[in-house]
VMD Tcl script that draws the C-alpha trace (Angstrom):
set ca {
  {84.94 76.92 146.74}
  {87.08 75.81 149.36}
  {87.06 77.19 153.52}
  {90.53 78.91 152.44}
  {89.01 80.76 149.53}
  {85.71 81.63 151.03}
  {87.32 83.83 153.70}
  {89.57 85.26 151.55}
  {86.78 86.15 149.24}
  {84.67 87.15 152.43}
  {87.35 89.43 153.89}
  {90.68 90.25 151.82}
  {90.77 92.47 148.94}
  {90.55 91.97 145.55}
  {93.34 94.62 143.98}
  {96.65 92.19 143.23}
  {96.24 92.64 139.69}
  {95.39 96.41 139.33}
  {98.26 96.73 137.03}
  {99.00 93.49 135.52}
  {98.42 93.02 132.66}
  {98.07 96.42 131.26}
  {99.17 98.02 128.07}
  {103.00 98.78 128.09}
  {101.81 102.06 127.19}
  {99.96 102.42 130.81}
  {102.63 100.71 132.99}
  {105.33 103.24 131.47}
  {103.22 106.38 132.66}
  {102.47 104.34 136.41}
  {106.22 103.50 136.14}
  {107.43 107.30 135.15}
  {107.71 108.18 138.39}
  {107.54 104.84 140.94}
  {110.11 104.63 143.72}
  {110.65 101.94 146.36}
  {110.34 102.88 150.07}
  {111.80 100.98 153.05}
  {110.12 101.34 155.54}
  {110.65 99.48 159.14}
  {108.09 98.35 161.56}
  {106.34 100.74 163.29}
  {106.70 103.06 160.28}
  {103.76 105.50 159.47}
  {103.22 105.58 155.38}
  {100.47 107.72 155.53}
  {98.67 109.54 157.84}
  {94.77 110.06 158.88}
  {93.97 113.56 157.56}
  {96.63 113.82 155.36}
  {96.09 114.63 151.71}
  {96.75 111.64 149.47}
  {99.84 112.25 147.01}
  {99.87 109.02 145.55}
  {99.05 105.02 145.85}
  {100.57 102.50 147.82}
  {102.04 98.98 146.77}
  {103.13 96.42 149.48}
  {106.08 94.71 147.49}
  {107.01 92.88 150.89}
  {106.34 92.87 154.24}
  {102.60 93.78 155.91}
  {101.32 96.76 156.70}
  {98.33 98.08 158.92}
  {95.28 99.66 158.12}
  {93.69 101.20 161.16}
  {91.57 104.25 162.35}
  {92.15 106.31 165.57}
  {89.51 107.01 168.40}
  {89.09 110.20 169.81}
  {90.55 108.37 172.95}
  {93.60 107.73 171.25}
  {92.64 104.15 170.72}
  {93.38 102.00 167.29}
  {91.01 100.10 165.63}
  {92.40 97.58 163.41}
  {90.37 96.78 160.56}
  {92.54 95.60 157.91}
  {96.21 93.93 157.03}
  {97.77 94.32 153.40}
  {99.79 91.46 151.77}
  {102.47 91.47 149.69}
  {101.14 93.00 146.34}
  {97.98 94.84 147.41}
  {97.48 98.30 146.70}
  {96.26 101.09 149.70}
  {95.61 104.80 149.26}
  {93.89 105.09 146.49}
  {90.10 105.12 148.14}
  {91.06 109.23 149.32}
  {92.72 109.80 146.35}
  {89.68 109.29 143.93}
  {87.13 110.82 146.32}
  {89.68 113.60 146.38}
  {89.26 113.80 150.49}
  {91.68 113.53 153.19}
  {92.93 109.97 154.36}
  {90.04 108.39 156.82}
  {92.83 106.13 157.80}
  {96.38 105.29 158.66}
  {98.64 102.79 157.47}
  {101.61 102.04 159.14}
  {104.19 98.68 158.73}
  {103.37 95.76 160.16}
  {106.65 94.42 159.42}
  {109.76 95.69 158.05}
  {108.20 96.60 154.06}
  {108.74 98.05 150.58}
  {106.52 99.79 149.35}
  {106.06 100.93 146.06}
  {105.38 104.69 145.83}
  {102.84 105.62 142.36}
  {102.66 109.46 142.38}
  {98.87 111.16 142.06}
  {99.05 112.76 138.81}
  {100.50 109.44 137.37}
  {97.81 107.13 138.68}
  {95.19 109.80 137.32}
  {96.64 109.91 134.15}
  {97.13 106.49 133.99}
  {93.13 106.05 134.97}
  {92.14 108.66 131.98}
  {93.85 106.49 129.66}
  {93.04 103.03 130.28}
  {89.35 102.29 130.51}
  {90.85 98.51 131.55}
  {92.23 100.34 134.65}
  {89.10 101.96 135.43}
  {87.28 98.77 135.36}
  {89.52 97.35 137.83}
  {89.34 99.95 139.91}
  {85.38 99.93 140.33}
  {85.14 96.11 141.01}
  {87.99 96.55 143.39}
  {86.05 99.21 145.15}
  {82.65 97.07 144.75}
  {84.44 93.92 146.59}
  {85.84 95.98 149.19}
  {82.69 97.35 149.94}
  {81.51 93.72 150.94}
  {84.54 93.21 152.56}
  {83.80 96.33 155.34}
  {79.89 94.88 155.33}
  {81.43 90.93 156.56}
  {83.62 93.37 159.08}
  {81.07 95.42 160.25}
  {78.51 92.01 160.93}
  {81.74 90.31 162.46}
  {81.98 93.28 165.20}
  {78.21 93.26 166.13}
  {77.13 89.90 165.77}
  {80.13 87.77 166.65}
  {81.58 86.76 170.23}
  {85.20 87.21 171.04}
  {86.05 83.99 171.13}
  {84.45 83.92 167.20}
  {86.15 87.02 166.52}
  {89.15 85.72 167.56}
  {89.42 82.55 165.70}
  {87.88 84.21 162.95}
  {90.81 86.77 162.75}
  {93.25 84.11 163.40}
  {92.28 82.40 160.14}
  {92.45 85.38 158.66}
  {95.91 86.40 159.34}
  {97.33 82.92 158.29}
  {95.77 84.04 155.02}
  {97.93 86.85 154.96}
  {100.87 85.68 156.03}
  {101.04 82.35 154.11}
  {103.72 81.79 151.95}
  {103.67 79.53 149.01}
  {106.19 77.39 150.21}
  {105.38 77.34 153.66}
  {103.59 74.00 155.68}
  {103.27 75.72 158.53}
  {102.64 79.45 158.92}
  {103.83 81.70 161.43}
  {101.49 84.31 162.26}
  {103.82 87.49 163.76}
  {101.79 90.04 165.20}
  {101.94 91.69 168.70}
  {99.05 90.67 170.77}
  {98.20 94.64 170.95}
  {97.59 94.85 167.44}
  {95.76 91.67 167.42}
  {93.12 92.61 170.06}
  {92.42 95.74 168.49}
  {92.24 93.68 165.27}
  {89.70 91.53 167.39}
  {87.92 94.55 168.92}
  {88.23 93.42 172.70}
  {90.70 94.46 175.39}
  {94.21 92.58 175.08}
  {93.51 90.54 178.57}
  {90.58 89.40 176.86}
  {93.09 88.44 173.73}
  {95.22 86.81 176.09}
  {93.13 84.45 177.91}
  {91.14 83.33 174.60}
  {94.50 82.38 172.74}
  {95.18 80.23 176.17}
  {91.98 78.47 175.82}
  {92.96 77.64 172.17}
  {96.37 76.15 173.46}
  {94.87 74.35 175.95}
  {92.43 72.84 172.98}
  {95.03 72.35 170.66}
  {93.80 74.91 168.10}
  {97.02 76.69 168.26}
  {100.00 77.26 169.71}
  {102.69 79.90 170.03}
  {106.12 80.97 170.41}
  {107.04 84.45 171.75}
  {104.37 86.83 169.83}
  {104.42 83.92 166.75}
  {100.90 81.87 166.76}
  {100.92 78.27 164.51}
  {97.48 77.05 163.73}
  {97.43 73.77 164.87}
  {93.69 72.80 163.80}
  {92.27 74.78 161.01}
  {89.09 72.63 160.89}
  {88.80 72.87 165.08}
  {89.37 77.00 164.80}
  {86.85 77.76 161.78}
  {84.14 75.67 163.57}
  {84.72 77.65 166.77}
  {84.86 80.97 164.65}
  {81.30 79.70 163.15}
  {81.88 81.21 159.89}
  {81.36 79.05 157.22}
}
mol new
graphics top color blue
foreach p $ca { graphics top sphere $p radius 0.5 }
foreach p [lrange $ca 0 end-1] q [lrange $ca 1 end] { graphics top cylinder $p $q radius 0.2 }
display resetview
């Protein structure tokens, strides 16, 4: 397994192919009722607290997953890709939203309502399958995030997340990718105060891991950044 695939496995999700695949008799009750939903940056989908309605599927764009403190602080713990599903964790558990997701970037998102999914789920034994090793891996997923808080440094979280997030916002086509996030979002992603943020991403200009333009970052040296994130 290659460094790219080992931190994907280590800390993406697993739910891309929830659907493909399936009996045309499944996708036409999931598709009964779908709708696409632009949504532009900044844009709350869905709410912690709420009650879930539905699921969530990133056809473009990136959205947010993060958790609110009773400061009013954000912790960022995780960034969907275009064709991973969100929502459906409160939905089965049949509790309120624990999070919030909001977009990243300018998205669609595909809009499955409840009683669909659930019928959909009571139907297909395939889709309930997927469903419980999706929600296996992403249990391992919060367990590498949880050991990257308390045992990491910022400087390892940093590079760490930096990997990361080319991960998620590689294209197939691209050579080089352009990370866009706001350095806000990407300190609270980290888990350290944004001056912190700042002066480690100078420190990786200055050694040539990176380098940026505006709120873009370019990895420069993948190699250089994974040994200094001292994950693999």
């Amino acid at each position: 397994m290659t460094d790219h695939s080992l931190l994907h496995n280590k800390f993406s999700f697993s739910n891309q192919d929830l659907i493909q695949g399936l009996p045309k008799s499944i996708v036409t009750i999931l598709e009964a009722n779908t709708k696409t939903i632009q949504f532009l940056a900044g844009t709350t989908i869905f709410q912690e607290g709420e009650s879930p309605t539905g699921i969530f599927r990133v056809k473009k764009g990136k959205v947010k997953k993060f958790t609110t403190t009773n400061f009013g602080t954000q912790h960022l713990f995780y960034i969907c890709r275009e064709d991973e599903y969100l929502g459906y964790h409160a939905l089965l558990s049949e509790e309120l939203y624990a999070d919030t997701a909001t977009a990243l970037t300018a998205s669609e998102i595909e809009y499955i309502p409840k009683k669909d999914f659930l019928k959909a789920i009571d139907a297909s034994h395939l889709l309930s399958q997927r469903l419980l090793r999706s929600l296996s891996h992403e249990f391992g997923v919060f367990i590498n995030a949880t050991k990257l808080l308390a045992k990491y440094t910022v400087r390892e979280r940093s590079a760490l997340n930096l990997l990361i997030l080319e991960d998620k916002f590689r294209l197939a086509s691209e050579v080089e990718v352009e990370i866009k996030i706001n350095r806000d979002d990407l300190s609270n992603m980290v888990g350290t105060a944004k001056e912190s943020l700042v002066r480690m991403l100078k420190d990786f200009k200055d050694e040539k891991l990176i380098s940026t333009n505006g709120r873009s970052i370019f990895i420069k040296d993948y190699e250089g950044l994974l040994k200094v994130s001292n994950s693999v």
